[in-house]
MIDOMI-726951 format. One record per residue (C-alpha): x, y, z; residue in one letter. Coordinates in steps of 0.001 Angstrom, whole numbers, padded with zeros to 6 digits, always signed. Example, Ala and Ser with C-alpha at 12.3 -4.5 7.8 and 13.67 -1.06 7.14 Angstrom:
2
+012300-004500+007800A+013670-001060+007140S
% end
This chain:
219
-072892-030516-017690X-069966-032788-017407X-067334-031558-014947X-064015-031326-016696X-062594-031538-012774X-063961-034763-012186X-062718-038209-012513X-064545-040583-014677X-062297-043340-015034X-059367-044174-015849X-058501-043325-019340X-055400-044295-021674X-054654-040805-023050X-051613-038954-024019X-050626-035641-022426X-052526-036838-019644X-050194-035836-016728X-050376-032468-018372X-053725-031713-018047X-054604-031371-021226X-056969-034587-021513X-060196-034317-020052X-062378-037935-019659X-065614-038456-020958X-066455-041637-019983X-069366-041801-017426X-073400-041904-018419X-074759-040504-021520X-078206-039513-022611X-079145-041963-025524X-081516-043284-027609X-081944-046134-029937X-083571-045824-033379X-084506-048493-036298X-082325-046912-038747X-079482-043888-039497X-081911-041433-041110X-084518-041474-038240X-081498-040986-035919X-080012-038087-038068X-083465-036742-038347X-083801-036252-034312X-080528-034835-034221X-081640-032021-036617X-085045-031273-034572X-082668-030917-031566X-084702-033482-029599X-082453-034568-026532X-081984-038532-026624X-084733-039995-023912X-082545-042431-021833X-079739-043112-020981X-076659-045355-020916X-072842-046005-020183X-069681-045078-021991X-067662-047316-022602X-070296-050257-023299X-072605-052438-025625X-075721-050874-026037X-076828-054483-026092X-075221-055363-023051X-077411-052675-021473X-080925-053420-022181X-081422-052398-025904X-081525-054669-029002X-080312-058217-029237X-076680-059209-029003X-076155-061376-032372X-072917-064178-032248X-071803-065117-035809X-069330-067938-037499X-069031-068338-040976X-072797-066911-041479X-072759-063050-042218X-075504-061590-039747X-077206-059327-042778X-077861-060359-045902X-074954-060454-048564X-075268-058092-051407X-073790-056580-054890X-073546-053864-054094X-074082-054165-050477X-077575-052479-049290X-077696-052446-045450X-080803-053515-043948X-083808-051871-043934X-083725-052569-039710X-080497-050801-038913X-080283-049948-035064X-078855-046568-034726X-077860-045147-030813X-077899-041486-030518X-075493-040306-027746X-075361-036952-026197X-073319-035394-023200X-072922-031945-022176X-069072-030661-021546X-067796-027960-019835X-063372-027505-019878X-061974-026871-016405X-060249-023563-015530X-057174-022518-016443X-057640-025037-020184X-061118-023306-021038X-059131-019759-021003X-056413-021542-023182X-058444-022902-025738X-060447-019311-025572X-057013-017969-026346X-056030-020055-029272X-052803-021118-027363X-054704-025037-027500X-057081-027144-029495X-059931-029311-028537X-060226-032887-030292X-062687-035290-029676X-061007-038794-029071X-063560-042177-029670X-061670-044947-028821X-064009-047081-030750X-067196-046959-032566X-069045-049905-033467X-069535-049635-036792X-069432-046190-037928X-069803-042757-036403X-071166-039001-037117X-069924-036353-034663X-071896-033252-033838X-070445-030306-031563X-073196-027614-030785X-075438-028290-033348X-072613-028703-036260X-071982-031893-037862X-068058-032368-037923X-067131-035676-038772X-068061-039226-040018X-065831-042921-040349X-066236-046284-040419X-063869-048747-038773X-065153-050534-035382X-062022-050832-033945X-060090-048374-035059X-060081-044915-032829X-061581-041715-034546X-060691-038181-034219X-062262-034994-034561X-061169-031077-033915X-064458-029431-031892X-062152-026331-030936X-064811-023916-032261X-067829-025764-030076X-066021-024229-026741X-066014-020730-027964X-069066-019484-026734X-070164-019530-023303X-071878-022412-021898X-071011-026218-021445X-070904-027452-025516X-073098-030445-026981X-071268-033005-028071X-072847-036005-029854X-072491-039080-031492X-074812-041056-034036X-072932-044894-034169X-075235-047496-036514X-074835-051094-036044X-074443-052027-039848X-072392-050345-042741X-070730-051895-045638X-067641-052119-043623X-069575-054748-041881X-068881-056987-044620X-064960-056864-044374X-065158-056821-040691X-067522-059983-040047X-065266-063061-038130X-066208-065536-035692X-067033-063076-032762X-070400-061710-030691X-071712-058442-032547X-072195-055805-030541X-072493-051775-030940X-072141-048447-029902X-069334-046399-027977X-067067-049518-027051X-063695-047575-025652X-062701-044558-023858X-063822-041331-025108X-062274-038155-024110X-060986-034992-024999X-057150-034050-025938X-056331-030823-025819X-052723-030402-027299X-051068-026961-027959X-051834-024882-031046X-049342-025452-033972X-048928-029257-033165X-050601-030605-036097X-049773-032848-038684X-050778-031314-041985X-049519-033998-044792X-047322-037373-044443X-045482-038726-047399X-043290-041611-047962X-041799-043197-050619X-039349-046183-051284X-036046-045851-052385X-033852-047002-054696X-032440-049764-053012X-036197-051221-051706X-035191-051389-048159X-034802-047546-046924X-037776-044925-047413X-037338-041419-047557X-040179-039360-045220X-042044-036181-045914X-043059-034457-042693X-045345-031044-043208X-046042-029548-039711X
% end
């Protein structure tokens, strides 16, 4: 299990000086696939990914698939409505986490939460925390967030994994003149902030006079 204690890198997190962020970057156990259903389908049989690889990083730019560079030609064929390919490289990734002292009996408390910070997902992710599917987006460059509070409940260093396909429809408003590559491209780690913290519902809406807005904040 991955030692909540130990460095892995640095990491651009908030709260970090607090000790409330605790890195997961550092080897993985992974697996490539030829499409998003026979990748969801190992996850289910709980079948532990075969290799291995590092996070942050290409797959391609560690031994698996081909690294594809595109212009003005989209690298999958153009659709109405899109239809991905039936080839559709899918990386199952898989770590095992344990929290350090002192934040494992915190979370156990309820005084903080555990969310699951990928800093970037080429071109979509599904999260899974012990067995439980928890989340799914689509937005390579974007950062994705998840709360896995209830996979460090029980005893044990929790199962955290990631399913990340190389095509979506997304690819289609994301394609530019740039090498395509996939998989967990940024930091990954885990925030743990205090209980209460969260941001329920943001609202804005322009006033009157077009250049103030007036803010809705629910806590």
């Amino acid at each position: 299990a991955r030692d909540g204690n130990a460095a892995a890198g640095a990491v651009c997190a908030p709260l970090d000086c607090a000790g409330a962020v605790v890195p997961l970057n550092g080897r993985w156990k992974f697996e490539l696939f030829e499409s998003p259903v026979a990748a969801l389908r190992h996850c289910e049989a709980r079948t532990p990914p075969r290799g291995s690889i590092d996070v942050p990083g290409a797959w391609q730019s560690q031994g698996f698939d081909t690294p594809v560079y595109t212009n003005i030609q989209y690298p999958i064929p153009v659709t109405e409505p899109p239809k991905m390919p039936a080839k559709n490289p899918t990386g199952v990734y898989e770590t095992e986490v344990e929290l350090p002292p002192g934040l494992k009996e915190e979370v156990a408390a309820g005084a903080r939460r555990v969310v699951l910070h990928v800093g970037a997902a080429d071109n979509c992710c599904f999260v899974r925390a012990r067995g439980a599917w928890k989340a799914f987006w689509k937005d390579a460059r974007l950062p994705g967030e998840v709360d896995v509070t209830d996979a460090f409940f029980s005893t044990g260093a929790a199962t955290l994994a990631c399913v990340v396909a190389r095509w979506t429809d997304g690819s289609y408003l994301e394609d530019q003149d740039a090498w395509k590559l996939s998989g967990l491209i940024r930091d990954c780690y885990l925030l743990c902030p205090p209980s209460g913290l969260e941001i329920f519902d943001l609202s804005w809406k322009l006033n009157d006079d077009a250049r103030t807005v007036a803010v809705t904040l629910i806590l």
